[in-house]
mmCIF file of the N, C-alpha and C atoms, coordinates in Angstrom:
data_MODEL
# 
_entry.id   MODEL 
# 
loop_
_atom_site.group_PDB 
_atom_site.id 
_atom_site.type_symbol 
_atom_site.label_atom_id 
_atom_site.label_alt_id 
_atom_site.label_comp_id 
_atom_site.label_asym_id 
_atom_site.label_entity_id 
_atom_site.label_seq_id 
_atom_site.pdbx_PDB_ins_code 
_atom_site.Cartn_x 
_atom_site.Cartn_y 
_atom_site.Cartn_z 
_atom_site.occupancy 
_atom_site.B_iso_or_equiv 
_atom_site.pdbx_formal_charge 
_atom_site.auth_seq_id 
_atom_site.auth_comp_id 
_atom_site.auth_asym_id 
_atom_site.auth_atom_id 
_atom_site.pdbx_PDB_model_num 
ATOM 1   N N  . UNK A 1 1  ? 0.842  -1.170  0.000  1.00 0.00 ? 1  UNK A N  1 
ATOM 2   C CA . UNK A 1 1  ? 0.000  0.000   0.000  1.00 0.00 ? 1  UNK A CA 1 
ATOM 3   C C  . UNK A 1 1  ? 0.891  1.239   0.000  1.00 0.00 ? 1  UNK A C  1 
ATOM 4   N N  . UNK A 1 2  ? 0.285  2.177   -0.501 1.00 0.00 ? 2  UNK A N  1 
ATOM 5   C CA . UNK A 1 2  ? 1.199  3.289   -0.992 1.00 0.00 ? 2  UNK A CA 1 
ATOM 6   C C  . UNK A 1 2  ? 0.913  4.210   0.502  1.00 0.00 ? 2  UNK A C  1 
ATOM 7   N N  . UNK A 1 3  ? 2.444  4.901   0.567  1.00 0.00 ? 3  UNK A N  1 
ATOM 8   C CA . UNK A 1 3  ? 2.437  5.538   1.716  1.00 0.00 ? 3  UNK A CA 1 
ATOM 9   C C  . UNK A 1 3  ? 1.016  6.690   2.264  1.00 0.00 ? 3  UNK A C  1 
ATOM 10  N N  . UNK A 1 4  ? 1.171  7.497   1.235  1.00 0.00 ? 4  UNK A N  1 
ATOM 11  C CA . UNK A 1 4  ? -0.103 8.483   0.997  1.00 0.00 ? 4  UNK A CA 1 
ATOM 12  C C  . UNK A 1 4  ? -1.329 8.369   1.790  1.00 0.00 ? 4  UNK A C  1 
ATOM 13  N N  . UNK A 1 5  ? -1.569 6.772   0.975  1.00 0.00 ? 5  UNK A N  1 
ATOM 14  C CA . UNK A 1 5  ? -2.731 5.935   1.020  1.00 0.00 ? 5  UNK A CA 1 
ATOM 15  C C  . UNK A 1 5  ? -3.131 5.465   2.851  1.00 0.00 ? 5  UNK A C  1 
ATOM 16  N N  . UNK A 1 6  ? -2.180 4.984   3.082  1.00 0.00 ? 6  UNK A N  1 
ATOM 17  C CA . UNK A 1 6  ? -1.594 4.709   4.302  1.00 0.00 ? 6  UNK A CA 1 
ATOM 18  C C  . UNK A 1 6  ? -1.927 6.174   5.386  1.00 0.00 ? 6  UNK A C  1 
ATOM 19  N N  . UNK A 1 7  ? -1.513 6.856   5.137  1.00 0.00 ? 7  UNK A N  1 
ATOM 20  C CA . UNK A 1 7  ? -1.797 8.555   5.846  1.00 0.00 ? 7  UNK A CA 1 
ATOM 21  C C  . UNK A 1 7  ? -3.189 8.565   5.852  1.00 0.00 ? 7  UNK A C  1 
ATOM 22  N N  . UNK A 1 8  ? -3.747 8.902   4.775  1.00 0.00 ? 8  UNK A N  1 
ATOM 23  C CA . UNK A 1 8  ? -5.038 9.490   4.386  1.00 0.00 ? 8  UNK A CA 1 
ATOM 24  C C  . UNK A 1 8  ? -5.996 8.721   5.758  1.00 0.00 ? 8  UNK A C  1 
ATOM 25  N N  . UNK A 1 9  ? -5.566 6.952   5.060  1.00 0.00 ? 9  UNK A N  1 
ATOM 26  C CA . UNK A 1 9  ? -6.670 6.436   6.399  1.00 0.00 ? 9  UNK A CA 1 
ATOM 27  C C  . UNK A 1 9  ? -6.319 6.434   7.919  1.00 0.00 ? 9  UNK A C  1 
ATOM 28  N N  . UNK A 1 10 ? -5.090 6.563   8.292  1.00 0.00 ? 10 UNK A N  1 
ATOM 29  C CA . UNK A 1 10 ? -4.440 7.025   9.396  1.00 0.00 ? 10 UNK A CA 1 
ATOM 30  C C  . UNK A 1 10 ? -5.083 8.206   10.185 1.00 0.00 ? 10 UNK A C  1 
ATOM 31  N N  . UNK A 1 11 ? -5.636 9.458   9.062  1.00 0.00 ? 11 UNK A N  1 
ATOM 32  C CA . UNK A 1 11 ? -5.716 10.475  10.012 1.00 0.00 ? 11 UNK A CA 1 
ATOM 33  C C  . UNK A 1 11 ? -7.115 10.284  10.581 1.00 0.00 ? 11 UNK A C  1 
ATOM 34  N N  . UNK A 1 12 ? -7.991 9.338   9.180  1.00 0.00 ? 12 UNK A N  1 
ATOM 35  C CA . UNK A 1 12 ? -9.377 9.377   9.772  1.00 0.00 ? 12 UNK A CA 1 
ATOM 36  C C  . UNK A 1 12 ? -9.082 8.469   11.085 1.00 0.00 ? 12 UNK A C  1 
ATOM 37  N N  . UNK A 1 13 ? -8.750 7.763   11.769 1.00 0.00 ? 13 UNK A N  1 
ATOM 38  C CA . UNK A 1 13 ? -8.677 7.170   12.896 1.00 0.00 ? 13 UNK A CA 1 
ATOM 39  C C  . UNK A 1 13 ? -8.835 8.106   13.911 1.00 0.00 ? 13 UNK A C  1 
ATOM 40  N N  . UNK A 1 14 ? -9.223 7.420   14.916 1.00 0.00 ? 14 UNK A N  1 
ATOM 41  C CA . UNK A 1 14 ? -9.669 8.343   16.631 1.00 0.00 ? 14 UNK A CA 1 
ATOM 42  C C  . UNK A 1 14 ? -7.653 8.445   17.369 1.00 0.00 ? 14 UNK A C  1 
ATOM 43  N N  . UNK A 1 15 ? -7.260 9.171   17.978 1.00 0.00 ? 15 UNK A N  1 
ATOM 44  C CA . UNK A 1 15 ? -5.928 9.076   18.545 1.00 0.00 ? 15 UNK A CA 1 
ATOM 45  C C  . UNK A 1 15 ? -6.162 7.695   19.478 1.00 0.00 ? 15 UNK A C  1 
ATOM 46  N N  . UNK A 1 16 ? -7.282 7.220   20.043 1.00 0.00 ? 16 UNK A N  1 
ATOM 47  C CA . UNK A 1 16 ? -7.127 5.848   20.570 1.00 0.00 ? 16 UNK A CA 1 
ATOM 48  C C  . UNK A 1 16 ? -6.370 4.554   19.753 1.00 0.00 ? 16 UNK A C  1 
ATOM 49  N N  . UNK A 1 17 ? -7.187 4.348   18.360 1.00 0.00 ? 17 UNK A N  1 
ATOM 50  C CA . UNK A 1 17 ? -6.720 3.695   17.756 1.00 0.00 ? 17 UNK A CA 1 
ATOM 51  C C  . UNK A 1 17 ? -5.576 3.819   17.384 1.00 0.00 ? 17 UNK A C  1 
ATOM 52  N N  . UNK A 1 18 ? -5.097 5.009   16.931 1.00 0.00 ? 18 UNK A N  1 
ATOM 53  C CA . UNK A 1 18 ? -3.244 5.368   16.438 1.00 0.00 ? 18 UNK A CA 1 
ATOM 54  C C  . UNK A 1 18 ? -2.908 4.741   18.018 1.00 0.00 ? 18 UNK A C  1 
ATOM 55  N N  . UNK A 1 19 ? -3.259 4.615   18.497 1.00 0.00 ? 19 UNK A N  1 
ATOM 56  C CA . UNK A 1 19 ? -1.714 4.578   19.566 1.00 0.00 ? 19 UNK A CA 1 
ATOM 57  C C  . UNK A 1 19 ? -1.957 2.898   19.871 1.00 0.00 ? 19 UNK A C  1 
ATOM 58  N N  . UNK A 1 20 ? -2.822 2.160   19.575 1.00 0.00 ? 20 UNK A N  1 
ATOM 59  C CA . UNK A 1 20 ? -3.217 0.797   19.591 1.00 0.00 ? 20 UNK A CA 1 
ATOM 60  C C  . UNK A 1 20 ? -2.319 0.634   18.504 1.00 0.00 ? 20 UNK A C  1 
ATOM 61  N N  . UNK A 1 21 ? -2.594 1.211   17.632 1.00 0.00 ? 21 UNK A N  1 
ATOM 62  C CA . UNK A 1 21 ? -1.737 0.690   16.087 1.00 0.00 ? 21 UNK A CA 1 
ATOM 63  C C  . UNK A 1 21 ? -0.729 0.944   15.823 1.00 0.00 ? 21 UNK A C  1 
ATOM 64  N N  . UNK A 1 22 ? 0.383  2.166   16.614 1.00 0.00 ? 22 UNK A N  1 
ATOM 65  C CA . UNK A 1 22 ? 1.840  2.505   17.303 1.00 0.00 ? 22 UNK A CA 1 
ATOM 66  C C  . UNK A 1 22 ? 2.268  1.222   17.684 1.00 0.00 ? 22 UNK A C  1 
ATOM 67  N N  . UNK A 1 23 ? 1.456  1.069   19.163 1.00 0.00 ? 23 UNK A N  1 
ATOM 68  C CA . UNK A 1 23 ? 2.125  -0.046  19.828 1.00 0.00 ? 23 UNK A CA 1 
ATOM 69  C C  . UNK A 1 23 ? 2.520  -1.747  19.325 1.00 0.00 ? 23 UNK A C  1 
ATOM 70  N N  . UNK A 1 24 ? 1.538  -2.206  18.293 1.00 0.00 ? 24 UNK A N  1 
ATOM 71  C CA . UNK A 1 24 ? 1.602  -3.069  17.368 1.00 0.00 ? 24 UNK A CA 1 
ATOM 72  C C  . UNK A 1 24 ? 2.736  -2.913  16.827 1.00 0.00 ? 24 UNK A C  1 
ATOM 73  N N  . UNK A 1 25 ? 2.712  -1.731  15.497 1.00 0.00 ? 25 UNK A N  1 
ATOM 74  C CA . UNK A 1 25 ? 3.718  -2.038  15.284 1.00 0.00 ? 25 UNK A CA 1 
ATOM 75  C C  . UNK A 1 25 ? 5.165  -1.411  15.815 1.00 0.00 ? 25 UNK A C  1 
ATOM 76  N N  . UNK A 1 26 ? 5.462  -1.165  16.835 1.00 0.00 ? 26 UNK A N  1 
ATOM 77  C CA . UNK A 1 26 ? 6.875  -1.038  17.473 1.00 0.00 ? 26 UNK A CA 1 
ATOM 78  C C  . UNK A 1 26 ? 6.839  -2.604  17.765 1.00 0.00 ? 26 UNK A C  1 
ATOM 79  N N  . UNK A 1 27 ? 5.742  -3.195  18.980 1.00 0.00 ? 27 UNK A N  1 
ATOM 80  C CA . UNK A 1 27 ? 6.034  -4.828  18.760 1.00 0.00 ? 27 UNK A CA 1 
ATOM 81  C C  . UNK A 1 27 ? 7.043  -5.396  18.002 1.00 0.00 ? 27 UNK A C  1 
ATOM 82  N N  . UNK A 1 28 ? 6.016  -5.616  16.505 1.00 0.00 ? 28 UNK A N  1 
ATOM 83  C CA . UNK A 1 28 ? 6.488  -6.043  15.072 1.00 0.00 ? 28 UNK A CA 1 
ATOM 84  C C  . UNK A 1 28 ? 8.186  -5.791  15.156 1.00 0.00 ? 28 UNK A C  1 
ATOM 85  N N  . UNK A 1 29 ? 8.289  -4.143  15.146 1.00 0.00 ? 29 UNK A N  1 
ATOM 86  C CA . UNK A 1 29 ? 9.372  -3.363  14.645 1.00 0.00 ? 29 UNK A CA 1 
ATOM 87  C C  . UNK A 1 29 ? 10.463 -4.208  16.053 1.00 0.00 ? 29 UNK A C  1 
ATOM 88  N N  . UNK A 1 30 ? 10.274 -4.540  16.917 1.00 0.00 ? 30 UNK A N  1 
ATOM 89  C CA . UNK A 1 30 ? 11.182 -5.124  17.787 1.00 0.00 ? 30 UNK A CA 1 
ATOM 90  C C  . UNK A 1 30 ? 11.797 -6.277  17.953 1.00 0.00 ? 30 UNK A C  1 
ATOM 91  N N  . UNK A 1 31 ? 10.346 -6.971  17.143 1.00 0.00 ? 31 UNK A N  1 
ATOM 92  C CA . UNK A 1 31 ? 10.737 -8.616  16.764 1.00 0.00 ? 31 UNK A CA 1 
ATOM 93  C C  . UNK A 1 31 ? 11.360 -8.772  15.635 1.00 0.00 ? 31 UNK A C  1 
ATOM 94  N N  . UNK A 1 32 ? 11.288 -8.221  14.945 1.00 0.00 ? 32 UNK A N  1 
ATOM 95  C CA . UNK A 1 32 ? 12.258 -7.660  13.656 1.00 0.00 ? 32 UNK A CA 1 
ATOM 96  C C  . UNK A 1 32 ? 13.684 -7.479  13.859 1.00 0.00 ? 32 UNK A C  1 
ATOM 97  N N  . UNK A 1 33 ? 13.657 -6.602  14.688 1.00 0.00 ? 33 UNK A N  1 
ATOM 98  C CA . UNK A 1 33 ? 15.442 -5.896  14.912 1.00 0.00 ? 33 UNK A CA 1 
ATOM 99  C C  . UNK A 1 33 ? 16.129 -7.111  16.061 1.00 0.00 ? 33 UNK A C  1 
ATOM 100 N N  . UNK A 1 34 ? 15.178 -8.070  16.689 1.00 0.00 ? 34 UNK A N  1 
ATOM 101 C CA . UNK A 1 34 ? 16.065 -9.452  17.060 1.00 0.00 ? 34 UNK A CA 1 
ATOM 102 C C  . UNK A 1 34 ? 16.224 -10.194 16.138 1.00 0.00 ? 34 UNK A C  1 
ATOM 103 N N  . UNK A 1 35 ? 15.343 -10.549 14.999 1.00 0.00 ? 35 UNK A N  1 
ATOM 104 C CA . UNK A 1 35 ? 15.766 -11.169 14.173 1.00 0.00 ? 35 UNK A CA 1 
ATOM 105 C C  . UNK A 1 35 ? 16.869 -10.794 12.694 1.00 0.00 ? 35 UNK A C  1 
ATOM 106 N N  . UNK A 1 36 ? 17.101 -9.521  13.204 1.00 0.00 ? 36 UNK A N  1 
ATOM 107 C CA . UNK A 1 36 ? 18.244 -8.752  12.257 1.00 0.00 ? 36 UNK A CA 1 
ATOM 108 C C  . UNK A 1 36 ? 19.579 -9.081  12.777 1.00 0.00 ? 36 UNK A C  1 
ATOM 109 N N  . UNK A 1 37 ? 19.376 -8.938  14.524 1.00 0.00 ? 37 UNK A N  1 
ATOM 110 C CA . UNK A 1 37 ? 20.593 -8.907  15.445 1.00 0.00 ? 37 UNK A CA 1 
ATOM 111 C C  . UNK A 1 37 ? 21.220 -10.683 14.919 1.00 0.00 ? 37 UNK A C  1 
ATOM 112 N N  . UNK A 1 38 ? 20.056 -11.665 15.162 1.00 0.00 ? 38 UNK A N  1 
ATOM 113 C CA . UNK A 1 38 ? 20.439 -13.121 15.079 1.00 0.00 ? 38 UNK A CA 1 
ATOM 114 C C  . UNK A 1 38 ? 21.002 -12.987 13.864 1.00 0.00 ? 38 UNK A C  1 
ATOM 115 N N  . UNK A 1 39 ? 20.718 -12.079 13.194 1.00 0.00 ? 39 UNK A N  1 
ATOM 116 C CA . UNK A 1 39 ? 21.191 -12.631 11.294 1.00 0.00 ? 39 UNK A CA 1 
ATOM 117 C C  . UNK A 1 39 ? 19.880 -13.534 10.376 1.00 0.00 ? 39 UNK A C  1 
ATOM 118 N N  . UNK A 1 40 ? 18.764 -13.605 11.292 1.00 0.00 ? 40 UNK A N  1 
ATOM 119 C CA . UNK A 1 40 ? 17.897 -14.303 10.357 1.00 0.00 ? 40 UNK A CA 1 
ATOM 120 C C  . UNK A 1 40 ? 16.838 -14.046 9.791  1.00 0.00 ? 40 UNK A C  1 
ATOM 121 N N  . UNK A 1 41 ? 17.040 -12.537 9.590  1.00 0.00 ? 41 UNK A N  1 
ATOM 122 C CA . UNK A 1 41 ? 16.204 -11.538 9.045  1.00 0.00 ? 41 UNK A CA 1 
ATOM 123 C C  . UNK A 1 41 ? 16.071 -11.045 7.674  1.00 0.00 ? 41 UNK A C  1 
ATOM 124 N N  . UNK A 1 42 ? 15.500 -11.551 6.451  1.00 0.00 ? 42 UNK A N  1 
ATOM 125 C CA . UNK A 1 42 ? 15.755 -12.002 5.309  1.00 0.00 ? 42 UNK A CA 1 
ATOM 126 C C  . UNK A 1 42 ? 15.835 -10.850 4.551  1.00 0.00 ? 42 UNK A C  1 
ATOM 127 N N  . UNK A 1 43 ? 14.142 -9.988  4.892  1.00 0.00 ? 43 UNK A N  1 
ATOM 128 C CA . UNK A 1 43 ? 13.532 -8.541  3.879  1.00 0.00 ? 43 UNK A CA 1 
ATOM 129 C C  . UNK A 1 43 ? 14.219 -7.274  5.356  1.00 0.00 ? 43 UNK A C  1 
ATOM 130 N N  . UNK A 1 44 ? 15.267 -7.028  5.047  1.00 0.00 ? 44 UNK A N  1 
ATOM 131 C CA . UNK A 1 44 ? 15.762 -5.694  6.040  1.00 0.00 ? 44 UNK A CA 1 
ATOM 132 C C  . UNK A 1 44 ? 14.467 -4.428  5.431  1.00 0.00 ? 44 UNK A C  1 
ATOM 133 N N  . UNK A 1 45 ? 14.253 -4.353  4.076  1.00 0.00 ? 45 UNK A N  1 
ATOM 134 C CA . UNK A 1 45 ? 13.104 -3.518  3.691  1.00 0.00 ? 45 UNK A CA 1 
ATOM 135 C C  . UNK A 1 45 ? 12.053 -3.217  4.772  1.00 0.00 ? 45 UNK A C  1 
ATOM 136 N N  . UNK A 1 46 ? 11.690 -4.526  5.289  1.00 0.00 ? 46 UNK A N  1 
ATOM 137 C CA . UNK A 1 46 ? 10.287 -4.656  5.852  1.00 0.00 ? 46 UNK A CA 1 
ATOM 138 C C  . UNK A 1 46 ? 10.573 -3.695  7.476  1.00 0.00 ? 46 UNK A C  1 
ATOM 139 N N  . UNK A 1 47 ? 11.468 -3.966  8.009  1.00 0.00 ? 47 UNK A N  1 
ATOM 140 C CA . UNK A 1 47 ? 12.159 -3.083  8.596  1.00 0.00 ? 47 UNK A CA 1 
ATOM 141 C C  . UNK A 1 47 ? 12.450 -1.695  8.844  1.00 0.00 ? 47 UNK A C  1 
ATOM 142 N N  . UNK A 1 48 ? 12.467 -1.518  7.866  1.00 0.00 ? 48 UNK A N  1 
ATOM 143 C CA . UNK A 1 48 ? 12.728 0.026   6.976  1.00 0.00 ? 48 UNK A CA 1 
ATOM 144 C C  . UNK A 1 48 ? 11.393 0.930   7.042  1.00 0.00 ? 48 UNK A C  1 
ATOM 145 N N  . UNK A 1 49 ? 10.568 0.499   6.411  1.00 0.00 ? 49 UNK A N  1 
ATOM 146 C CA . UNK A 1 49 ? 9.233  0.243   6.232  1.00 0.00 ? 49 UNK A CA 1 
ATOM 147 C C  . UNK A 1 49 ? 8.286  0.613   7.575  1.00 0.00 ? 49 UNK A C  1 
ATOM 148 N N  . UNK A 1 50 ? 8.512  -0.142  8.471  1.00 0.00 ? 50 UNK A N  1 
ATOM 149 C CA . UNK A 1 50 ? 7.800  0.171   9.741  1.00 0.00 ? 50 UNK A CA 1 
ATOM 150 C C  . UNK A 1 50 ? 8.204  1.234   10.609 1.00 0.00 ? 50 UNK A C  1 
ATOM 151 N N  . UNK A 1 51 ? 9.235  1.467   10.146 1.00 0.00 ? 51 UNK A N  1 
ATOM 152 C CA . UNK A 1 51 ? 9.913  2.634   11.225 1.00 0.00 ? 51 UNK A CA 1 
ATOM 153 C C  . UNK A 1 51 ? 9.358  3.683   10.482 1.00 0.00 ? 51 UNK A C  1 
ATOM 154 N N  . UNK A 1 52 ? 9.088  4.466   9.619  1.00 0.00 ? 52 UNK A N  1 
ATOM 155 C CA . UNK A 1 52 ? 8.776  5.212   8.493  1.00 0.00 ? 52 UNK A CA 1 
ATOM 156 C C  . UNK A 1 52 ? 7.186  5.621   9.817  1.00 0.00 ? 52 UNK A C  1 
ATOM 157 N N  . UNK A 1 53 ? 6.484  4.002   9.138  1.00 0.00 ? 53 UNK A N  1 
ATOM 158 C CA . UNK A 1 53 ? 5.382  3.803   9.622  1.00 0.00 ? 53 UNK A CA 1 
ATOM 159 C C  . UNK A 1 53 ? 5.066  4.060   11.421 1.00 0.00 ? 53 UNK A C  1 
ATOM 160 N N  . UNK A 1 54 ? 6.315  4.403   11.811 1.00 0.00 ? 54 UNK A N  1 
ATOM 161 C CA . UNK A 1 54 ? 5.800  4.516   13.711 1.00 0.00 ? 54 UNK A CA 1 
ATOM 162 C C  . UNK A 1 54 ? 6.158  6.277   13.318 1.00 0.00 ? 54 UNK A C  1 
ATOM 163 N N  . UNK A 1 55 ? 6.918  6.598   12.342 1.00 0.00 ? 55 UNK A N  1 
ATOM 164 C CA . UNK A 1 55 ? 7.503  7.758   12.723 1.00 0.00 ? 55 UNK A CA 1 
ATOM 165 C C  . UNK A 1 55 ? 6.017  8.674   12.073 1.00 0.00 ? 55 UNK A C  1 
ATOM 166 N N  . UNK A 1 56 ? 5.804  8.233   11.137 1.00 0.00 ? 56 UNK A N  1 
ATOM 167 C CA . UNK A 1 56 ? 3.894  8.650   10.552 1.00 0.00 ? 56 UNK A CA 1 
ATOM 168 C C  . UNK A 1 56 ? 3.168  8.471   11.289 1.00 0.00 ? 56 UNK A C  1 
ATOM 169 N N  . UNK A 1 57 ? 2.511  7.406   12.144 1.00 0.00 ? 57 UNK A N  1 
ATOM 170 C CA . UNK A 1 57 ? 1.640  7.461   13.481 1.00 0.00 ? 57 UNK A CA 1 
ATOM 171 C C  . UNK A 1 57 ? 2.050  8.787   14.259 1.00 0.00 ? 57 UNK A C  1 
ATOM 172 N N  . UNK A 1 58 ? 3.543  8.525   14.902 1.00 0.00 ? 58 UNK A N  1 
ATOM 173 C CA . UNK A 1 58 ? 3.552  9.467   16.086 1.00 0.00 ? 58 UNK A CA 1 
ATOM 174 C C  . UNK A 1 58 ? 3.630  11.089  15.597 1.00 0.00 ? 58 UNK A C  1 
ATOM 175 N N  . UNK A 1 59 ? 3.767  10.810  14.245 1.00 0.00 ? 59 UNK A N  1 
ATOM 176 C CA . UNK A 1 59 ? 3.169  12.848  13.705 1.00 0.00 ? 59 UNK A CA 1 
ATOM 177 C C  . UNK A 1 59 ? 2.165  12.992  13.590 1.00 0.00 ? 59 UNK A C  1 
ATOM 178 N N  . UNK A 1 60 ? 1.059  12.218  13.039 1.00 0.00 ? 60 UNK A N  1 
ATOM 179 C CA . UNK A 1 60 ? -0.735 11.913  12.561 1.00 0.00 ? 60 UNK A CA 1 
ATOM 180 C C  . UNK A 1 60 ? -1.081 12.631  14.512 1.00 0.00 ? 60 UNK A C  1 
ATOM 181 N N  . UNK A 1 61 ? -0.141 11.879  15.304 1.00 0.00 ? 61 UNK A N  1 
ATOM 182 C CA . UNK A 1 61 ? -1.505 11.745  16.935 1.00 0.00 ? 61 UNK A CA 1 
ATOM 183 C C  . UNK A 1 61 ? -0.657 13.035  17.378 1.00 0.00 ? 61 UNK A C  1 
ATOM 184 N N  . UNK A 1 62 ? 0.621  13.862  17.176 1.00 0.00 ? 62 UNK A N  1 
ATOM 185 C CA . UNK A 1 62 ? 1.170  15.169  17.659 1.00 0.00 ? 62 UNK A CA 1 
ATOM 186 C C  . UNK A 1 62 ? 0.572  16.673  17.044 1.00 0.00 ? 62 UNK A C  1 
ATOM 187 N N  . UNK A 1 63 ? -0.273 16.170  15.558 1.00 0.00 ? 63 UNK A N  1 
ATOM 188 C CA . UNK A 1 63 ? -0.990 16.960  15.305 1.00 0.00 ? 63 UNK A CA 1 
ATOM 189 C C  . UNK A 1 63 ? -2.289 17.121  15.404 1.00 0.00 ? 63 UNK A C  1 
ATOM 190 N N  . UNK A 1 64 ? -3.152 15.799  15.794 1.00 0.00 ? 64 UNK A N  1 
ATOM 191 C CA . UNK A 1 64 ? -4.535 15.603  16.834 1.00 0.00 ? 64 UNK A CA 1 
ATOM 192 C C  . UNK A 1 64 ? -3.929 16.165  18.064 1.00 0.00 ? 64 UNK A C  1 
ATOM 193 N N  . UNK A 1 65 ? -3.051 16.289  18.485 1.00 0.00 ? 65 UNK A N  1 
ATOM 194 C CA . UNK A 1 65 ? -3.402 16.731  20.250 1.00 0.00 ? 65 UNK A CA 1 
ATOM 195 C C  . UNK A 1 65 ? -3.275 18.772  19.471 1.00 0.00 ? 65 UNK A C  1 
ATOM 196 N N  . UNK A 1 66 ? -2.723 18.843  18.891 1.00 0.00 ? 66 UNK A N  1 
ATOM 197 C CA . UNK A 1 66 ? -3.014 20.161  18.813 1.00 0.00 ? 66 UNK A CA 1 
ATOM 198 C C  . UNK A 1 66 ? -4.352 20.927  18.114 1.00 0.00 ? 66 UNK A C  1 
# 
């Protein structure tokens, strides 16, 4: 899904849900970076990818609180 795309439905969300859907994926994003550390982490992309994606959540819910 295209980043954009990704935003657009992001902002319609309540700040409850963004921060349900933060915490997911940092999860993800953590189980990831052990399996980078082991070496058995295949798509580093996917990686890449989610961090983008926590760093877009936590701007979407810094501009709802204002």
């Amino acid at each position: 899904m295209k980043a954009t795309l990704k935003i657009k439905e992001w902002q319609q969300l309540s700040p409850e849900t963004l921060k349900v859907s933060l915490n997911q994926l940092k999860e993800k994003l953590m189980s990831l970076r052990f399996l980078s550390a082991s070496g058995k982490l295949k798509n580093v992309r996917e990686m890449n990818e989610l961090k983008k994606d926590v760093a877009r959540i936590a701007t979407i819910l810094k501009q709802k609180k204002q």
